[in-house]
MIPA-681592 format. One line per field, with one value per residue (C-alpha): x, y, z; residue in one letter. Coordinates in pm, 1 decimal, always signed. Layout:
N
X	[X:...]
Y	[Y:...]
Z	[Z:...]
resn	[A:...]
***
This chain:
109
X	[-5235.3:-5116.4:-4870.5:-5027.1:-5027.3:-4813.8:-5084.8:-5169.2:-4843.9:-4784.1:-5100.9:-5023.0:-4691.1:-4850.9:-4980.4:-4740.9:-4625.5:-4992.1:-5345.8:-5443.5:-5718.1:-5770.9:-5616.4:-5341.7:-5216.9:-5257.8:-5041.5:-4800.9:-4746.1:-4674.3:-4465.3:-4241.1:-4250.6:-4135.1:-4447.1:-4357.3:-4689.0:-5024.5:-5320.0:-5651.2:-5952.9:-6084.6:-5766.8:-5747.4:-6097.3:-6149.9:-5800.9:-5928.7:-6260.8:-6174.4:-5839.2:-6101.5:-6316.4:-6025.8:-5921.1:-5576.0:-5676.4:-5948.0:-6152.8:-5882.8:-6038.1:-5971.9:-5747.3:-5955.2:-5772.2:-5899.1:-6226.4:-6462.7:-6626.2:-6310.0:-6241.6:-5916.3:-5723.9:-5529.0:-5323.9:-5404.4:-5221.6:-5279.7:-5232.8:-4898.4:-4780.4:-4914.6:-4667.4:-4389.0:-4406.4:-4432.5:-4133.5:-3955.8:-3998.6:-3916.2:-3572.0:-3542.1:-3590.3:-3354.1:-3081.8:-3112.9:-3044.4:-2781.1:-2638.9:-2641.7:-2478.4:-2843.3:-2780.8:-2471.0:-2441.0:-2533.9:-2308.1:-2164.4:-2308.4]
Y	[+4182.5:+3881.0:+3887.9:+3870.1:+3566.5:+3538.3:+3596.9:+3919.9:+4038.1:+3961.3:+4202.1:+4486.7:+4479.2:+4469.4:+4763.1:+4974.6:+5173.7:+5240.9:+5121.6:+4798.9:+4568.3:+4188.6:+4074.3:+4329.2:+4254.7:+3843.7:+3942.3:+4149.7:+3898.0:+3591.8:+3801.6:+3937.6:+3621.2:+3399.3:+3213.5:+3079.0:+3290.6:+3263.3:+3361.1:+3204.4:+3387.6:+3316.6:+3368.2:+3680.7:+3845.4:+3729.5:+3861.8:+4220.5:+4188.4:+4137.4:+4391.6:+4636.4:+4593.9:+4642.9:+4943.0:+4869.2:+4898.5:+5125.8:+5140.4:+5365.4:+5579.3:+5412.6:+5611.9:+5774.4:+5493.8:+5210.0:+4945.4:+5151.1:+4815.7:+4747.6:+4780.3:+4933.5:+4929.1:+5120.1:+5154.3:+5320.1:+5489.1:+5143.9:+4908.3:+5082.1:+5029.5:+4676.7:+4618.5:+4823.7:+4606.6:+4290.8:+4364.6:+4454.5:+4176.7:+3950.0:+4115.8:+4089.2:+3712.2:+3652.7:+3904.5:+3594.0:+3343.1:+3488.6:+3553.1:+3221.9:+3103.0:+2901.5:+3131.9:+3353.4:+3720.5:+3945.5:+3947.9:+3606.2:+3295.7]
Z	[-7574.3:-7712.5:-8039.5:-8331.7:-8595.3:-8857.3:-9099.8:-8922.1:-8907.2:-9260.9:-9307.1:-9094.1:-9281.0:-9654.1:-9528.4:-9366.3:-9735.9:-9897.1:-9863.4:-10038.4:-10125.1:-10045.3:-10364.4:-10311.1:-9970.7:-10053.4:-10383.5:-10160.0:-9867.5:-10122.5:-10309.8:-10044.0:-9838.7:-10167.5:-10143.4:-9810.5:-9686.7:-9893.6:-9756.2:-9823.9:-9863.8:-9531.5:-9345.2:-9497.1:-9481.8:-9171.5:-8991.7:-9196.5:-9036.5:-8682.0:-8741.1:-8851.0:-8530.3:-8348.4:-8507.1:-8653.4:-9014.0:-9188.9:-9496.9:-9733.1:-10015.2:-10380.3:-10606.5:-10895.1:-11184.2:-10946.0:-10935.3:-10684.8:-10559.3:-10440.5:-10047.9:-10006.7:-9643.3:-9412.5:-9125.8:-8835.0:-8551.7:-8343.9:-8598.1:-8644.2:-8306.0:-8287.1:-8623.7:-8423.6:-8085.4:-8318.7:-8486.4:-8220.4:-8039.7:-8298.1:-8346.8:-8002.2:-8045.0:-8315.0:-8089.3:-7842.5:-8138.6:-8266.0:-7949.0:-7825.1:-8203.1:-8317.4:-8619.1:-8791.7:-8723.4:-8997.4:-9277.5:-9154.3:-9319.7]
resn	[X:X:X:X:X:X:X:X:X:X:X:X:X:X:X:X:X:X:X:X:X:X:X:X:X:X:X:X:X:X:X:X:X:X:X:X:X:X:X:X:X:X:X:X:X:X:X:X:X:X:X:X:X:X:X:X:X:X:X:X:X:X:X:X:X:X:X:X:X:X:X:X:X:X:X:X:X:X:X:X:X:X:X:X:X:X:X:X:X:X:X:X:X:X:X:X:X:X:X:X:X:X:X:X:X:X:X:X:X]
***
């Protein structure tokens, strides 16, 4: 399996603390990224649709207070350890950074 794109990754990780619609994991990535991430419409449905097919995200039940046209998604089992390796490996690439002094240790600016 090949790593994920940013946009996915940015997906899987809207969705790692509840289930969410569209709207609310665009709204979530832009907001936790500062804006630096903004997912389109396209980029997004169609990441969700092909995530879906693979099986790391599900249709989630809406809560009672919430729009019932909405489509509302969760993590599963294998999403979750696609967002675990991904992670992972990331730290493991700034590790190497930081070891070789491209950027300052925690804590150190």
């Amino acid at each position: 399996m090949s790593s994920p794109s940013e946009a996915v990754f940015q997906i899987l990780l809207s969705l790692a603390d509840e289930p969410r619609h569209g709207l609310g994991i665009a709204e979530e990535v832009e907001r936790r990224t500062g804006r630096r991430v903004r997912l389109g419409a396209s980029t997004l449905y169609t990441a969700i649709r092909r995530m879906n097919a693979d099986q790391w995200i599900q249709e989630a039940t809406a809560g009672a207070d919430e729009d019932p046209r909405r489509r509302f998604y969760s993590l599963t089992p294998a999403g979750r350890r696609v967002l675990e390796k991904e992670a992972m490996r990331l730290d493991s690439l700034v590790r190497d950074a930081r070891g070789k002094s491209v950027i300052p240790d925690e804590g150190r600016a």
